[in-house]
PDB file with SEQRES, HELIX, SHEET and CRYST1 records, atoms N, CA, C and O in Angstrom:
SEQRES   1 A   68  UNK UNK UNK UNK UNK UNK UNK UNK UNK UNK UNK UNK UNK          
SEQRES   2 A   68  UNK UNK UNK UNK UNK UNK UNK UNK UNK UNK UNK UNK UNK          
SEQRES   3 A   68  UNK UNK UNK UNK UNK UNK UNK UNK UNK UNK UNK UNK UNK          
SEQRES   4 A   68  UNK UNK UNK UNK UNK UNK UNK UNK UNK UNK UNK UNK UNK          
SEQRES   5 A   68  UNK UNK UNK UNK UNK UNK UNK UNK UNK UNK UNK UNK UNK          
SEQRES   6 A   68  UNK UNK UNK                                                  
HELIX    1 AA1 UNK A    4  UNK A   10  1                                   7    
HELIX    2 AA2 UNK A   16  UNK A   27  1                                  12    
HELIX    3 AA3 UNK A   30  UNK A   50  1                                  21    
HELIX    4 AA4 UNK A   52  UNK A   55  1                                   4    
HELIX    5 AA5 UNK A   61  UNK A   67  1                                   7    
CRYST1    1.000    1.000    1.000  90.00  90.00  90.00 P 1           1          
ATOM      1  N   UNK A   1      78.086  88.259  93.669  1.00  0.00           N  
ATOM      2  CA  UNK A   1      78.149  89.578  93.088  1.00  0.00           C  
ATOM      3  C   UNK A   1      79.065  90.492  93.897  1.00  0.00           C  
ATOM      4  O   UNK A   1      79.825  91.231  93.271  1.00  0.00           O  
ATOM      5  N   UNK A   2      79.063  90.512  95.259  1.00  0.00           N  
ATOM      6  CA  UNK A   2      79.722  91.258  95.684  1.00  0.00           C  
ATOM      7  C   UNK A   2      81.223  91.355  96.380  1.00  0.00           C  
ATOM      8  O   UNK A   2      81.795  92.169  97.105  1.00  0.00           O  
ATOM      9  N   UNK A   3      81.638  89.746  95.604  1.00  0.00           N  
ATOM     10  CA  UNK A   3      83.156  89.459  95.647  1.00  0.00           C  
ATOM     11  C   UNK A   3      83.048  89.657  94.567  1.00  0.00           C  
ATOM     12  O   UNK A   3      84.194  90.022  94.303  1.00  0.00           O  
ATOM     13  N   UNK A   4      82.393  89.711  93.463  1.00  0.00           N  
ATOM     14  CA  UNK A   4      83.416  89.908  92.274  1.00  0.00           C  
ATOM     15  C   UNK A   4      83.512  91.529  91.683  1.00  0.00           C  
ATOM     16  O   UNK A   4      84.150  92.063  90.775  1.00  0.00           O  
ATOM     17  N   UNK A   5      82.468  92.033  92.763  1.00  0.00           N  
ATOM     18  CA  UNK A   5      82.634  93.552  92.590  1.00  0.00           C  
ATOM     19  C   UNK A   5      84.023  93.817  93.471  1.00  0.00           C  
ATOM     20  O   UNK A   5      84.763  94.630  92.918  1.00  0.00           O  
ATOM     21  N   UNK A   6      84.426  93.392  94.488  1.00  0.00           N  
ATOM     22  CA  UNK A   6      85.609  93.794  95.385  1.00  0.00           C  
ATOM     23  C   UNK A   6      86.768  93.296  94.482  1.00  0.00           C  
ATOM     24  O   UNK A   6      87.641  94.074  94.094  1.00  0.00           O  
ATOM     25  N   UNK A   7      86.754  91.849  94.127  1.00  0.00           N  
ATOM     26  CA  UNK A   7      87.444  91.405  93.274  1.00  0.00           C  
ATOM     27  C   UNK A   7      88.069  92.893  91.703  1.00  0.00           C  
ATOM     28  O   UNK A   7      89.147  93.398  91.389  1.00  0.00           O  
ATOM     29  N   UNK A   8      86.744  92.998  91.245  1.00  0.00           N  
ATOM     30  CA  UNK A   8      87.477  94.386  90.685  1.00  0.00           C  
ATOM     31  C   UNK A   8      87.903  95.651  91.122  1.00  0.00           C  
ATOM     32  O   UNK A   8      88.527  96.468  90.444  1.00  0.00           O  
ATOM     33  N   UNK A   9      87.562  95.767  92.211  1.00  0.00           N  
ATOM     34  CA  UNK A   9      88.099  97.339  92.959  1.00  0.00           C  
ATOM     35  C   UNK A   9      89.562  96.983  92.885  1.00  0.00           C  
ATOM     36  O   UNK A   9      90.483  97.474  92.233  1.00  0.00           O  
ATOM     37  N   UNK A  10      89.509  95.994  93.735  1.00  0.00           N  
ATOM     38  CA  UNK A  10      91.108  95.067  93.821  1.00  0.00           C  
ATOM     39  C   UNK A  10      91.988  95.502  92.809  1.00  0.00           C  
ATOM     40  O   UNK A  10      92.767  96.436  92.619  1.00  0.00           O  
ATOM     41  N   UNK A  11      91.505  94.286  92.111  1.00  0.00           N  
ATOM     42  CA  UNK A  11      92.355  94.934  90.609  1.00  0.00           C  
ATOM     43  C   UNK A  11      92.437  96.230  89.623  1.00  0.00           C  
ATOM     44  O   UNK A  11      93.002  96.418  88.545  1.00  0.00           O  
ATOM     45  N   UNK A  12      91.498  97.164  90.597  1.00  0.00           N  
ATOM     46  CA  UNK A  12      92.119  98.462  89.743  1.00  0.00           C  
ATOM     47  C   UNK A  12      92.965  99.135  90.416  1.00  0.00           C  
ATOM     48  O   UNK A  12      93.900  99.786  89.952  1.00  0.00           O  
ATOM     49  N   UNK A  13      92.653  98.996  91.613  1.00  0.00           N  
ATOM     50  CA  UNK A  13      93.921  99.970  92.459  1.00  0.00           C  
ATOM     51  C   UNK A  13      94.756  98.977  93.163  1.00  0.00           C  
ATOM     52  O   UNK A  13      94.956  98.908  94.376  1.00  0.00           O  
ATOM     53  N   UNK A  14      95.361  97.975  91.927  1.00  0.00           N  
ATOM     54  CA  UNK A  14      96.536  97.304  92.495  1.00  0.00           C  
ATOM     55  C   UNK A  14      97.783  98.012  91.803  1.00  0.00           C  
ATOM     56  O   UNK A  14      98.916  97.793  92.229  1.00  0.00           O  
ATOM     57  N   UNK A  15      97.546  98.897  90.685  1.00  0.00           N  
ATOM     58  CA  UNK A  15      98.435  99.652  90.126  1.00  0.00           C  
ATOM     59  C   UNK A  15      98.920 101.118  90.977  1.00  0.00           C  
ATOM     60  O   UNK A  15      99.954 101.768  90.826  1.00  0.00           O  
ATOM     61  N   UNK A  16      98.000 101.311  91.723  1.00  0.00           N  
ATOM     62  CA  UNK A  16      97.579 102.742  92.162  1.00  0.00           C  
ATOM     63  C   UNK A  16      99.096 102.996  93.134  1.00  0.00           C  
ATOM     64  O   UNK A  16      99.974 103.854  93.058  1.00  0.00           O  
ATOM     65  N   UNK A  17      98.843 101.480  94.296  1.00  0.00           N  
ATOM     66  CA  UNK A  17     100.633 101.221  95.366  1.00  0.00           C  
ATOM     67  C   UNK A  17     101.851 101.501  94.784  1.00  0.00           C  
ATOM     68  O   UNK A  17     102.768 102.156  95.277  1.00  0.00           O  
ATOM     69  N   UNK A  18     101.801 100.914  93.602  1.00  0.00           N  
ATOM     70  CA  UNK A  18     103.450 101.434  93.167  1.00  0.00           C  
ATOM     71  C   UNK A  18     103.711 102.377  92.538  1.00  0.00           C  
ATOM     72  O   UNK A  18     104.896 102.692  92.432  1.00  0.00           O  
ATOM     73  N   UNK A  19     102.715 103.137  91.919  1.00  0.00           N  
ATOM     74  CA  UNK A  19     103.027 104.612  91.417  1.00  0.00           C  
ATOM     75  C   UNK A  19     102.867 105.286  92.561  1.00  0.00           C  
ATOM     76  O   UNK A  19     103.857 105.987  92.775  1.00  0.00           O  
ATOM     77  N   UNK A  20     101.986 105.383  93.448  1.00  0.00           N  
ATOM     78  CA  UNK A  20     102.183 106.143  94.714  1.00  0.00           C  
ATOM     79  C   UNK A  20     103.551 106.510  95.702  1.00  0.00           C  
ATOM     80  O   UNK A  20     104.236 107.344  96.295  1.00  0.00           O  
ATOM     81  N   UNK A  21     103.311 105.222  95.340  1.00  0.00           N  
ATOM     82  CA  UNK A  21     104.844 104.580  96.082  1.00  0.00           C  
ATOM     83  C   UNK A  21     106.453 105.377  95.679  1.00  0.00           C  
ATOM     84  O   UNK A  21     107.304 105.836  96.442  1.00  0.00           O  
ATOM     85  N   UNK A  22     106.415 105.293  94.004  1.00  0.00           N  
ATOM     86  CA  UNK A  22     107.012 105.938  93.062  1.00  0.00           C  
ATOM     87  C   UNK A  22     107.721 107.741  93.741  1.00  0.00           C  
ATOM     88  O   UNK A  22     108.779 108.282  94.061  1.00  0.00           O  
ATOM     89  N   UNK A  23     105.601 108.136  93.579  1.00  0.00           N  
ATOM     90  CA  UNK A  23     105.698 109.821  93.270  1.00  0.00           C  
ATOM     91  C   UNK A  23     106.541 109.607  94.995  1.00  0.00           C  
ATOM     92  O   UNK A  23     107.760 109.712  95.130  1.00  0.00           O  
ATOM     93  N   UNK A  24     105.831 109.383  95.848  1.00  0.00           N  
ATOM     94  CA  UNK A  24     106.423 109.576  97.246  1.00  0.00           C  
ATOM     95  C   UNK A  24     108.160 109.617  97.405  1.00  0.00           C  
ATOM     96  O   UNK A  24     108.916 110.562  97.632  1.00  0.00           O  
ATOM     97  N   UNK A  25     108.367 108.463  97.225  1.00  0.00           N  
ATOM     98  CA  UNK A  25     109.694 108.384  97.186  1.00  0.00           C  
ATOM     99  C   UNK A  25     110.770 108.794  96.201  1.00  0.00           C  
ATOM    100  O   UNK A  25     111.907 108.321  96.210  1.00  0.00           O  
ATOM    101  N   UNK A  26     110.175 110.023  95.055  1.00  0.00           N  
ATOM    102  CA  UNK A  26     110.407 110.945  94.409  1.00  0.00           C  
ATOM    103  C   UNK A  26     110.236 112.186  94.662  1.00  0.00           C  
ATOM    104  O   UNK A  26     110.850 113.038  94.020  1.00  0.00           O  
ATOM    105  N   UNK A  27     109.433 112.480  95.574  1.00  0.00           N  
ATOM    106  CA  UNK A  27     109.343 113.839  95.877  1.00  0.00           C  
ATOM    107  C   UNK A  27     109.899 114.008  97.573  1.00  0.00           C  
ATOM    108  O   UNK A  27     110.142 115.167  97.908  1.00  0.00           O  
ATOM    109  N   UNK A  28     110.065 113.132  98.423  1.00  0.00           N  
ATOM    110  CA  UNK A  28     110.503 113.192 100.179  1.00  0.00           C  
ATOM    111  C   UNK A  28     111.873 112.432  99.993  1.00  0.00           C  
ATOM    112  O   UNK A  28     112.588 112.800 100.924  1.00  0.00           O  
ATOM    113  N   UNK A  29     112.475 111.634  99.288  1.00  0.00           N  
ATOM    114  CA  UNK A  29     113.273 110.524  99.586  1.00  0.00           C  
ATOM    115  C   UNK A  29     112.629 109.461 100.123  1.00  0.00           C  
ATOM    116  O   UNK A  29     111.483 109.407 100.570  1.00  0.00           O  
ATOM    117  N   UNK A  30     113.650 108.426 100.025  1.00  0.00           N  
ATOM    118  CA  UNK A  30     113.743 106.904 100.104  1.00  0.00           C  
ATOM    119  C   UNK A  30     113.254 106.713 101.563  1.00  0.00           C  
ATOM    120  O   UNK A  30     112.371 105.939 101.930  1.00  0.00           O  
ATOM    121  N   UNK A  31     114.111 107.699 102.458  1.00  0.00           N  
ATOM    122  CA  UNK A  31     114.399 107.296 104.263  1.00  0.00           C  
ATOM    123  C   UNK A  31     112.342 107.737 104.770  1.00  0.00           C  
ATOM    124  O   UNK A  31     111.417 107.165 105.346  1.00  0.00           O  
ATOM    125  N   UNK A  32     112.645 109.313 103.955  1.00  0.00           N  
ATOM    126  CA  UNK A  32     111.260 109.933 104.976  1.00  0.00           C  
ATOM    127  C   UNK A  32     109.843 108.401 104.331  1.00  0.00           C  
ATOM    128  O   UNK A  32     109.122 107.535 104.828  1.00  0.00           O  
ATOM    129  N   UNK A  33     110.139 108.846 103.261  1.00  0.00           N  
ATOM    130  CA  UNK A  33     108.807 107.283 102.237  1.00  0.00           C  
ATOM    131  C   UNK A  33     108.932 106.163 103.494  1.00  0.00           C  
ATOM    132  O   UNK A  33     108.126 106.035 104.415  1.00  0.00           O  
ATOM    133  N   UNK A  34     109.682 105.693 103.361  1.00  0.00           N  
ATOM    134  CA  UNK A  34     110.012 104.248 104.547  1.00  0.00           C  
ATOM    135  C   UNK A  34     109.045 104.984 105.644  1.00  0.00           C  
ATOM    136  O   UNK A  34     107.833 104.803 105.766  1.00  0.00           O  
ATOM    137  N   UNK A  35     109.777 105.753 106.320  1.00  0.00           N  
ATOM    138  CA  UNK A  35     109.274 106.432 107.729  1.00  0.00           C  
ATOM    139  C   UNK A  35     107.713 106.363 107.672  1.00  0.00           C  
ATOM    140  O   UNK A  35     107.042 105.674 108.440  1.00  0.00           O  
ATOM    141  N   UNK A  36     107.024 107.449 106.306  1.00  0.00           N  
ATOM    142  CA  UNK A  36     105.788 107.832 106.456  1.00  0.00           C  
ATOM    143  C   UNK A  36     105.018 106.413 105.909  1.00  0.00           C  
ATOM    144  O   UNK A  36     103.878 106.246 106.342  1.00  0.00           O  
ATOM    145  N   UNK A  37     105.534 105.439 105.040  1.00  0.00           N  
ATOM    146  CA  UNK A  37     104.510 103.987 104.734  1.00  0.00           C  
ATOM    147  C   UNK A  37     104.336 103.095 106.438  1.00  0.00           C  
ATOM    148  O   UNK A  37     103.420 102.416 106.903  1.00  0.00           O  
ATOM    149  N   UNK A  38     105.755 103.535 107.019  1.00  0.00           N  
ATOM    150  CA  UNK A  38     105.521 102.466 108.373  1.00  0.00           C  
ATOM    151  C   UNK A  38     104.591 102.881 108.907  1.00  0.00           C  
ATOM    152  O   UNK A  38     103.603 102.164 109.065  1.00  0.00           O  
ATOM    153  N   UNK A  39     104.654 104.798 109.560  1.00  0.00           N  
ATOM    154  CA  UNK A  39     103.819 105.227 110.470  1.00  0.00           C  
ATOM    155  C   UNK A  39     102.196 104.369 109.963  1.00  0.00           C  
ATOM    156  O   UNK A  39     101.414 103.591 110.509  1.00  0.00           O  
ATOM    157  N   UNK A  40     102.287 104.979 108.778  1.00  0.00           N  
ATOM    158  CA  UNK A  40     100.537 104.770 107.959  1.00  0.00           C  
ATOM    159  C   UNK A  40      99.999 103.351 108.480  1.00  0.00           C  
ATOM    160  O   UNK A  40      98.951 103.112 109.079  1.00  0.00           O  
ATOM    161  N   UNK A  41     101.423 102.138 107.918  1.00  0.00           N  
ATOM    162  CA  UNK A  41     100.831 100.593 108.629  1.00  0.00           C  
ATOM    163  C   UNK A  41     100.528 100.602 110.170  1.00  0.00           C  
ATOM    164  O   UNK A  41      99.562 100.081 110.728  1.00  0.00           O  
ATOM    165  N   UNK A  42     101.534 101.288 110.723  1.00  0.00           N  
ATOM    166  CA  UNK A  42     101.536 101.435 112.636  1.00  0.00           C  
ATOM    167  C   UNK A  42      99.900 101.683 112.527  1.00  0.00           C  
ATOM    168  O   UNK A  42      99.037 100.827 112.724  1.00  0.00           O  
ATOM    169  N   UNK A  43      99.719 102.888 112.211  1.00  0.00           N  
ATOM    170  CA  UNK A  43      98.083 103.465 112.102  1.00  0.00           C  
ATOM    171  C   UNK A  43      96.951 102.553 111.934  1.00  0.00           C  
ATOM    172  O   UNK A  43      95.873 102.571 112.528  1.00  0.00           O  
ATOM    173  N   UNK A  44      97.306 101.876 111.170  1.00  0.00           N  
ATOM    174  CA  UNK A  44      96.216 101.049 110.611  1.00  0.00           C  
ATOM    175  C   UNK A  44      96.262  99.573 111.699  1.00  0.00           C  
ATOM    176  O   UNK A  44      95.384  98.856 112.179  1.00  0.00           O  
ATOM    177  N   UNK A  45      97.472  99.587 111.753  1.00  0.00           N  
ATOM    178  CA  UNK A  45      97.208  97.824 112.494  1.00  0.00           C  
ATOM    179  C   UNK A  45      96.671  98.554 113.934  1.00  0.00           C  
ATOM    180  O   UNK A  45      95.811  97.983 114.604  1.00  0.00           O  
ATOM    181  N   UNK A  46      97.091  99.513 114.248  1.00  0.00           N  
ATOM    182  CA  UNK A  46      96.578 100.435 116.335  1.00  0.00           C  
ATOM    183  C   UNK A  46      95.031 100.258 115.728  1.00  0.00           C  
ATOM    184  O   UNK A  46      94.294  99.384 116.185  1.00  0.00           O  
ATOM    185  N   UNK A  47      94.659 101.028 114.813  1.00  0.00           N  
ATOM    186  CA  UNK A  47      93.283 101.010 114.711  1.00  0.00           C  
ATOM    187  C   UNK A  47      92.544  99.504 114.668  1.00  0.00           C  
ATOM    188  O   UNK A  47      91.540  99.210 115.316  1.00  0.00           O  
ATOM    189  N   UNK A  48      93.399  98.463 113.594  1.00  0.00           N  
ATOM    190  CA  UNK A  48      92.327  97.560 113.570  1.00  0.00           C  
ATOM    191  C   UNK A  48      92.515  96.611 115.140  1.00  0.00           C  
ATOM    192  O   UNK A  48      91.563  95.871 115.383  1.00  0.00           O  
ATOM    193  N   UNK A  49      93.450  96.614 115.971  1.00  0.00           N  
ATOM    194  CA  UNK A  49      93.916  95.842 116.656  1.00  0.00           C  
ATOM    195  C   UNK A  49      92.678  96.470 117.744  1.00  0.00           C  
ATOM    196  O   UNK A  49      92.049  95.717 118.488  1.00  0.00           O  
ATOM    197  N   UNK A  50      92.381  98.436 117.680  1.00  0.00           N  
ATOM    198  CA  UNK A  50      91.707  98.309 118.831  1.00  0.00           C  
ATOM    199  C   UNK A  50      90.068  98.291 118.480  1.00  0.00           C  
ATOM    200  O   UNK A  50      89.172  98.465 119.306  1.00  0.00           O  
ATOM    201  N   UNK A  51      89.925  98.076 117.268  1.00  0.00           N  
ATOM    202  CA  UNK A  51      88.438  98.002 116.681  1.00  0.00           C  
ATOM    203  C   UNK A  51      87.726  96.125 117.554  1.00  0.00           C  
ATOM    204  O   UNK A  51      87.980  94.921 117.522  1.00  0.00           O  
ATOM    205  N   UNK A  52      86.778  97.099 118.198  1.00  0.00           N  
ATOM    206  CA  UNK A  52      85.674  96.029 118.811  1.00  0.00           C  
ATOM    207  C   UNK A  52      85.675  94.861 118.025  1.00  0.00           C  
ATOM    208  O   UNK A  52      86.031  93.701 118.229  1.00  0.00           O  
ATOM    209  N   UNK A  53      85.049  95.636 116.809  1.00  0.00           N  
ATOM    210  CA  UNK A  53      84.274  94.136 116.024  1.00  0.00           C  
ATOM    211  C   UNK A  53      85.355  93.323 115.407  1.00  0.00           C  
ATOM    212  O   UNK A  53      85.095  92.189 115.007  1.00  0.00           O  
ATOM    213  N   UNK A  54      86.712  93.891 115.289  1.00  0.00           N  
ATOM    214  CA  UNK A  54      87.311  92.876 114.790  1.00  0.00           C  
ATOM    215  C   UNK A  54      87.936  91.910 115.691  1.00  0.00           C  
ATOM    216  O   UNK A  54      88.445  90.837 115.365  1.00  0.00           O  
ATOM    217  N   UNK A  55      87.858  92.323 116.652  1.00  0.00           N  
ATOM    218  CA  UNK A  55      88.375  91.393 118.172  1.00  0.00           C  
ATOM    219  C   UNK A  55      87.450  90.262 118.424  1.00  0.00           C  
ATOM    220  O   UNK A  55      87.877  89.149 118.731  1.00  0.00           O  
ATOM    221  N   UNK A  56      85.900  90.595 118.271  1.00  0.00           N  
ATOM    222  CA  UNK A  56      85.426  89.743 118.774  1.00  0.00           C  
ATOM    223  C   UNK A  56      84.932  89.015 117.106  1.00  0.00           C  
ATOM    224  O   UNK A  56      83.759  88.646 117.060  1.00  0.00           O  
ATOM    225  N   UNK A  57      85.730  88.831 115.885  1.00  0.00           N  
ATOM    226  CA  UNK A  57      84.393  88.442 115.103  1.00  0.00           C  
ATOM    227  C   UNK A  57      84.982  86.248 115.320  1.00  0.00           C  
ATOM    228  O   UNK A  57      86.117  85.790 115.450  1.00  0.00           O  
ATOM    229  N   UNK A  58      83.706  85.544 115.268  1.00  0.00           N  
ATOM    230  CA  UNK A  58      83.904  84.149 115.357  1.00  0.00           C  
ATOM    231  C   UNK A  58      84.864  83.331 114.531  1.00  0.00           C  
ATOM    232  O   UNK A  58      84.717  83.172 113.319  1.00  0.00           O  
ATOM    233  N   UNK A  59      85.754  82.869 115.163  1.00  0.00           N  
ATOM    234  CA  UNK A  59      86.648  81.416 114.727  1.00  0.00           C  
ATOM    235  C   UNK A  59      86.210  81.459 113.391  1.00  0.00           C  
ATOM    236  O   UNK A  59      85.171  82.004 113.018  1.00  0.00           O  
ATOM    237  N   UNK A  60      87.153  80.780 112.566  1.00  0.00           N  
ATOM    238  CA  UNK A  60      86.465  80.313 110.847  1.00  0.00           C  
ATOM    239  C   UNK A  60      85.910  78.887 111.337  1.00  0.00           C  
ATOM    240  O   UNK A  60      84.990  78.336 110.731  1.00  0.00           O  
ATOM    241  N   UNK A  61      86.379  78.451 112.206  1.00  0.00           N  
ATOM    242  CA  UNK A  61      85.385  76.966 112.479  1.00  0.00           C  
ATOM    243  C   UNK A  61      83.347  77.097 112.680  1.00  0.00           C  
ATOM    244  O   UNK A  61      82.261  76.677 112.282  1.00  0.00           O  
ATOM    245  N   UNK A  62      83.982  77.927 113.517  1.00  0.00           N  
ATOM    246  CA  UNK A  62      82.639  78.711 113.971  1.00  0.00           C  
ATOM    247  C   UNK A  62      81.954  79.444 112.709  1.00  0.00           C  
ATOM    248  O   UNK A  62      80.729  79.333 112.739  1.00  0.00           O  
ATOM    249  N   UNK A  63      82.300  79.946 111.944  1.00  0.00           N  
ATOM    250  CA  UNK A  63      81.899  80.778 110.902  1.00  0.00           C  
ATOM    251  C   UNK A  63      81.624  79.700 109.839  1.00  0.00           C  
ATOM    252  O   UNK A  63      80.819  79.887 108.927  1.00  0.00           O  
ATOM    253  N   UNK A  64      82.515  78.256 110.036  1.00  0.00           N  
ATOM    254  CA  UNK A  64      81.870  77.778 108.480  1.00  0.00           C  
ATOM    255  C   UNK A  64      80.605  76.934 109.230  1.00  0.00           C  
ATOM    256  O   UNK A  64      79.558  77.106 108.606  1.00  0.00           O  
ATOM    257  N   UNK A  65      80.496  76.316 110.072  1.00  0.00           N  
ATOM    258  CA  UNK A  65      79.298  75.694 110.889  1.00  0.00           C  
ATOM    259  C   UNK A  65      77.823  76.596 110.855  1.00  0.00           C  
ATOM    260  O   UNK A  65      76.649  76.237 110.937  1.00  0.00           O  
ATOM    261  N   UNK A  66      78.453  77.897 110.699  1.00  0.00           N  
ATOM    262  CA  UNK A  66      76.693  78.594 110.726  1.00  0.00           C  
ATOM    263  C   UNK A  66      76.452  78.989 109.539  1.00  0.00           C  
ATOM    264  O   UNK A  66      75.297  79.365 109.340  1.00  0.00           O  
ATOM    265  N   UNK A  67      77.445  79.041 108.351  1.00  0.00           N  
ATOM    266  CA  UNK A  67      76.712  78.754 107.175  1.00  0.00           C  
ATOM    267  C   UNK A  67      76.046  77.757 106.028  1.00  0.00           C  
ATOM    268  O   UNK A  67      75.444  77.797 104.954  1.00  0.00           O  
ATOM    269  N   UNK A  68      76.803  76.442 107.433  1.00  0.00           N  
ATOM    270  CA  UNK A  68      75.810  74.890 106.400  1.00  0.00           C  
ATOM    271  C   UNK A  68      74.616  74.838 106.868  1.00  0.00           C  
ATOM    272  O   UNK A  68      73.817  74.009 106.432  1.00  0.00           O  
TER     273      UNK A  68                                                      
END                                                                             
């Protein structure tokens, strides 16, 4: 149930990136859009890179062994 609920979030705001994408780089230009999508990824990978739990979560080896 609750992949196929993500599964639809997914697919509704897979349209949402390229009109965003669109208005942005319609209303700042092409150069600043580039600039402000990188900063946003920079942002996001600093955050997940310094997030605890994602540092420590277990191997997929490890992860499929404790669910047989």
């Amino acid at each position: 149930m609750l992949i196929s609920s993500l599964a639809l979030i997914g697919s509704v705001a897979t349209p949402v990136g390229p009109v965003a994408a669109g208005l942005i780089i319609e209303r700042w230009g092409a150069t600043e859009a580039l600039l402000t999508i990188g900063l946003v990824m920079l942002i996001v990978a600093a955050g997940t890179t310094a997030s605890r739990t994602i540092r420590h979560l277990p191997s997929l080896a490890d992860a499929a062994h404790s669910t047989t």
